[in-house]
N, C-alpha and C positions, 0 to 999 in steps of 0.2 A: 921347632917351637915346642912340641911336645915334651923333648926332654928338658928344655929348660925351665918349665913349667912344673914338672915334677920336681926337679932340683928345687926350686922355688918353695915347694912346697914344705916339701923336706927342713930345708933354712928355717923356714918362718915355723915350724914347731922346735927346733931344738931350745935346751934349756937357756935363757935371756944371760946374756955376759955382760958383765959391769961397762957399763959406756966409759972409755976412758979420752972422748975426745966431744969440740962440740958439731954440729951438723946443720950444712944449709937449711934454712927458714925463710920462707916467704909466704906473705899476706895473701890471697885471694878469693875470689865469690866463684860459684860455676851454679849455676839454672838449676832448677828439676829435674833430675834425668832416672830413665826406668833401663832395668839391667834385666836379662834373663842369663838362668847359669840353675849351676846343680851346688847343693847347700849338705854339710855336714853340722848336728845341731849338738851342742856340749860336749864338744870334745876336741881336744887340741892334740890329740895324740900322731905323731909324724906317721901312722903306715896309712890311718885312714885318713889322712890331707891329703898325702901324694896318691892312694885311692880317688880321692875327688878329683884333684887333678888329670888322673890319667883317662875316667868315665869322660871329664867333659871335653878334653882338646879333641880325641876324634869325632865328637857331639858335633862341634860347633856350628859343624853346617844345617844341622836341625835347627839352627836359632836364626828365625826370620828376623829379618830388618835391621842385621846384624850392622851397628856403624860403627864404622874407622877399623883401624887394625890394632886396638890397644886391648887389654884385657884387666879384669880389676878380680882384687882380692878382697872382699867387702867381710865387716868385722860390725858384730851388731849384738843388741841382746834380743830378746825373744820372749813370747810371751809361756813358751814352754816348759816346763820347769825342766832341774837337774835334780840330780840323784838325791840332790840336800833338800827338795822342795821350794828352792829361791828361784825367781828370773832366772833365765839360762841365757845362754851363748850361741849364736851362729857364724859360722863360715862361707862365705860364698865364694864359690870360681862365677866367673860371669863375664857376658857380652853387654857394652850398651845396645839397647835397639831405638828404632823411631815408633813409633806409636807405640803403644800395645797391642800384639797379633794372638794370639791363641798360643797360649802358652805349653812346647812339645811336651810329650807322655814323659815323665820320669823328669822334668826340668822346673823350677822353681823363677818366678818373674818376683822386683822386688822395686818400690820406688823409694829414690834417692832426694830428700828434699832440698831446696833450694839454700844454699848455706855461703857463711864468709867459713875458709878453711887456714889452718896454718898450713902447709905444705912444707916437707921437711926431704930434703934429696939425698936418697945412698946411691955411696960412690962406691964402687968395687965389688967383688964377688960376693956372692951371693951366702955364702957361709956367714959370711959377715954382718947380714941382717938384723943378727936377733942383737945386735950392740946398739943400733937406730931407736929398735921398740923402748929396749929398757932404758935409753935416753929421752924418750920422748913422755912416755910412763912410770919416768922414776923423774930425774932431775928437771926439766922443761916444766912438765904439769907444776913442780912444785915452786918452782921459780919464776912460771910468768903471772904476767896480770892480766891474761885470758884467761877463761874459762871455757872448757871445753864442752860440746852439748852431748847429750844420750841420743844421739843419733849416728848410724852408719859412718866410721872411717874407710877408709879405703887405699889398697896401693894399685899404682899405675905402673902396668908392664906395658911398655912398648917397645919400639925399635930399638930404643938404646940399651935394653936389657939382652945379656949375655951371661949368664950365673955364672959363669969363670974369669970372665974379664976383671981386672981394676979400672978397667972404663965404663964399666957398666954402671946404667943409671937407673933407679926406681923411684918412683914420688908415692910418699907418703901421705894424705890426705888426711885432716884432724878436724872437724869440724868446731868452730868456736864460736861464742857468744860477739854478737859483735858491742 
């Protein structure tokens, strides 16, 4: 799991390629839920994502209340500035948990609020990622009649994730206006 974690990470900073196709979309709501994980803040540069990545997979047992076996990539802004002095950007590796426990030395806790989501499914290896983002942030945004909210997106690794596979699958989570 570790390494495909890092691969993972890898993917999702390389530079965005032209989507040249379209991508499963589907409606859904999911609850409130609180994540614990470790966060990299303005900066999307591939050595320190797969950095975050590789601190937090042998972590994970420090993250009490740890539920299910999925892991998320949470995508957010932040009240901290960037270099230009605007809102900045956050990164998160993370675990869901159930309540809130005491959050470990060096780990960041973050709550996800209660949302309808477009949900968007990549198929295939994991190189192939960054074609999902810049369809979803290039042609999608400007073509549906949702509207998206300034609140945490997220991808969903689970069991079906394999970064080599072409059966490999990730869910994309986009939060919308309903």
């Amino acid at each position: 799991m570790r390494l495909v974690l890092i691969t993972l990470a890898l993917c999702l900073c390389l530079v965005p390629l032209l989507a040249q196709q379209e991508y499963e979309v589907r409606m859904d709501k999911k609850e409130a839920f609180t994540v614990i994980g470790m966060e990299v803040l303005n900066t999307m540069d591939s050595a320190v994502m797969m950095e975050l990545w590789t601190r937090f997979i042998p972590a994970i047992s420090q993250v009490p209340n740890h539920v299910g076996e999925q892991y998320y990539g949470l995508n957010y802004y932040t009240e901290e500035l960037n270099e230009e002095g605007e809102p900045g950007f956050g990164y998160m590796a993370a675990a869901e948990v159930r309540n809130l426990p005491d959050v470990p030395e060096g780990f960041v806790s973050r709550e996800i609020p209660a949302s309808a989501y477009a949900v968007f499914t990549h198929r295939g290896p994991a190189q192939n990622m960054s074609k999902i983002f810049e369809y979803i942030y290039g042609q999608w945004v400007r073509e549906t009649q949702l509207k998206p909210k300034m609140q945490p997106s997220f991808e969903v690794y689970d069991h079906r994730y394999d970064p080599e596979s072409p059966d490999s699958i990730v869910e994309i989570w986009v939060p919308v206006q309903e």
